[in-house]
C-alpha positions as CSV (number, residue, x, y, z in Angstrom):
1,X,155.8,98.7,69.4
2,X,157.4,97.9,72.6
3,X,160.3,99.0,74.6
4,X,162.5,95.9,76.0
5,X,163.6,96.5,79.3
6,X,164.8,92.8,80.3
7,X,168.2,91.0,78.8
8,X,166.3,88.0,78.6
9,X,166.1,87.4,75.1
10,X,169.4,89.0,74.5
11,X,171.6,88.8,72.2
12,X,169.0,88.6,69.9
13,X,166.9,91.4,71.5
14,X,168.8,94.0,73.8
15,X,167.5,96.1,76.6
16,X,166.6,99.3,75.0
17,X,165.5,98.1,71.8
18,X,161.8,98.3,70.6
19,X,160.2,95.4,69.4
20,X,157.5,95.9,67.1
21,X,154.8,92.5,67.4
22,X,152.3,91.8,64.6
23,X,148.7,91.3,66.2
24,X,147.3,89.8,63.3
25,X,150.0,87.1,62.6
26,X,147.9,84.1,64.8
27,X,150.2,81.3,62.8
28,X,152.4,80.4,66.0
29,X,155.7,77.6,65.4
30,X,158.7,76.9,67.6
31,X,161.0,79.0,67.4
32,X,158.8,82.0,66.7
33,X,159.3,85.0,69.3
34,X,156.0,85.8,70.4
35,X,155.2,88.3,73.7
36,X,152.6,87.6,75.7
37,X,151.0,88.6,79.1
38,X,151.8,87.3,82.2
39,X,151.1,88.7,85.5
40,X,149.8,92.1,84.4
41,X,153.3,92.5,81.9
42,X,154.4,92.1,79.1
43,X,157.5,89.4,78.0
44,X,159.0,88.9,74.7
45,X,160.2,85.0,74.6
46,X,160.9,81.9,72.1
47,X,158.2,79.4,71.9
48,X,160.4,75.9,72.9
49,X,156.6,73.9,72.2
50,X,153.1,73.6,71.3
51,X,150.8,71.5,72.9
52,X,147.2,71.5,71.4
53,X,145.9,75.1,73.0
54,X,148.8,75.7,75.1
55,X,152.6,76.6,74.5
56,X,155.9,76.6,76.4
57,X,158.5,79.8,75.5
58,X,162.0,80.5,77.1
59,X,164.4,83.7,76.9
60,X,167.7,83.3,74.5
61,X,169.8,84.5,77.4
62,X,171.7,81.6,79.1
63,X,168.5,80.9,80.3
64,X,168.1,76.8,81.6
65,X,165.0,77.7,82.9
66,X,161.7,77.2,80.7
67,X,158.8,79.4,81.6
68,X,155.2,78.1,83.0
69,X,152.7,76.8,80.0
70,X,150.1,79.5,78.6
71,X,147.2,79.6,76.9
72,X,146.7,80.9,73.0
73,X,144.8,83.6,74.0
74,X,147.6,85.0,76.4
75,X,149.4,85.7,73.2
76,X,149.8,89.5,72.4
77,X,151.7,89.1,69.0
78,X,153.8,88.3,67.0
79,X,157.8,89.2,67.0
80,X,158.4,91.0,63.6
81,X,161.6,93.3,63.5
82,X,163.9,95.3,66.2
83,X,164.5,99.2,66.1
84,X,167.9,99.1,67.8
85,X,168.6,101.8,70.6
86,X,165.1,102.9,69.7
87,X,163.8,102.7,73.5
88,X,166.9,104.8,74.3
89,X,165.6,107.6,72.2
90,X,162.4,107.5,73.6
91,X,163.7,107.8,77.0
92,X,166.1,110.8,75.8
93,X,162.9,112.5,74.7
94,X,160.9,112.0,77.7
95,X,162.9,113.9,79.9
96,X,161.9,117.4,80.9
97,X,165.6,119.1,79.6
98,X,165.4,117.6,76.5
99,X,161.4,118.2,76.1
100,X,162.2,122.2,77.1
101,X,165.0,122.5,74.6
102,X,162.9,120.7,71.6
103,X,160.6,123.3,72.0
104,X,163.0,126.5,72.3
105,X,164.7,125.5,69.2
106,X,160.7,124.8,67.7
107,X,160.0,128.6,68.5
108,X,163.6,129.6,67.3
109,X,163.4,127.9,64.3
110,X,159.8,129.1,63.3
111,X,160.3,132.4,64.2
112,X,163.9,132.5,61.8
113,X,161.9,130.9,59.5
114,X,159.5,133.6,59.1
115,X,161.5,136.9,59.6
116,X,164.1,138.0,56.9
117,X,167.6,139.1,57.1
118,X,166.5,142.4,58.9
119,X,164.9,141.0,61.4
120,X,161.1,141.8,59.8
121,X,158.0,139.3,59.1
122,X,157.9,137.6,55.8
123,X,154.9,138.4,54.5
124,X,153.1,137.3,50.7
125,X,152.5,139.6,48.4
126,X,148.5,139.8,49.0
127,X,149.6,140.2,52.3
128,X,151.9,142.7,51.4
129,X,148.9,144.2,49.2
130,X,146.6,144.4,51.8
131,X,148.8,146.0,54.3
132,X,149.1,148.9,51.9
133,X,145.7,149.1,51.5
134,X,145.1,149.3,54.8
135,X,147.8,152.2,54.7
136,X,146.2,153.9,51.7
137,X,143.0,153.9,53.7
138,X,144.3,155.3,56.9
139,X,145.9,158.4,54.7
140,X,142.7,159.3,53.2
141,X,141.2,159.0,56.3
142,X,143.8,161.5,57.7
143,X,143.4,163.7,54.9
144,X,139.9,163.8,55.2
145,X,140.4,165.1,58.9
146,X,143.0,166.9,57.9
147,X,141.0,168.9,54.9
148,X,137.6,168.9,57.4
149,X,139.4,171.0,60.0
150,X,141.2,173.5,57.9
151,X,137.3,174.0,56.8
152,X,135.9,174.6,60.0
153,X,138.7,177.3,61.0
């Protein structure tokens, strides 16, 4: 998956869309939208030709200009679908506001999840069992104080 920052293959492929390229897919045609490195990036453009080892590609956008040969192996992958807006979303949730309030409504959410209309945990019922256990264990404990000092007066 890639984010397209460029309007050079636009309309077809608009700036903030993500691009998701199939790795595997090595059966290249004209035509085909392939990315490929070039200069330590990344562009998403239209093969125009295929020469042996080596291909020419060129952006849809009023573009007269074809880009330089490359090799095969510069070839990243294959063009598959488009999520429209997709790259906008991802740079919604990157920022710092929007990561803070994701995770205030995550605690709010969790902690209305798990407290009833009183304001109280929701607990199971083995829970629920074992708290008064715990209970019935601390009263005989008091009782036993309780009964072992009245002796001792």
């Amino acid at each position: 998956m890639l984010e397209v920052v460029s309007g050079s293959m636009e309309p077809t492929i608009k700036v903030g869309d993500i691009i998701v390229i199939d790795v595997e897919d090595k059966d290249y045609k004209i035509g085909d939208i392939i990315t490929f490195s070039k200069d330590n990036s990344f562009v998403t453009h239209r093969i125009i030709s295929l020469d042996g080892d080596y291909l020419t590609t060129k952006g849809d956008n009023i573009n007269n200009t074809e880009d330089d040969p490359i090799s095969l192996n510069q070839i990243l992958g294959k063009y598959k679908f488009k999520i429209r807006g997709g790259g906008k979303f991802l740079s919604a949730i990157k920022n710092p506001f929007t990561m803070i309030m994701i995770f205030i409504i995550g605690i709010l959410v969790c902690v209305f999840v798990s407290t009833d209309k009183d304001g109280k945990a929701i607990v199971e019922s083995e829970e629920k069992e074992y708290q008064e256990f715990q209970k019935y264990l601390k009263s005989k404990k008091k009782a036993r104080k309780k009964k072992s000092s009245k002796l001792d007066e």
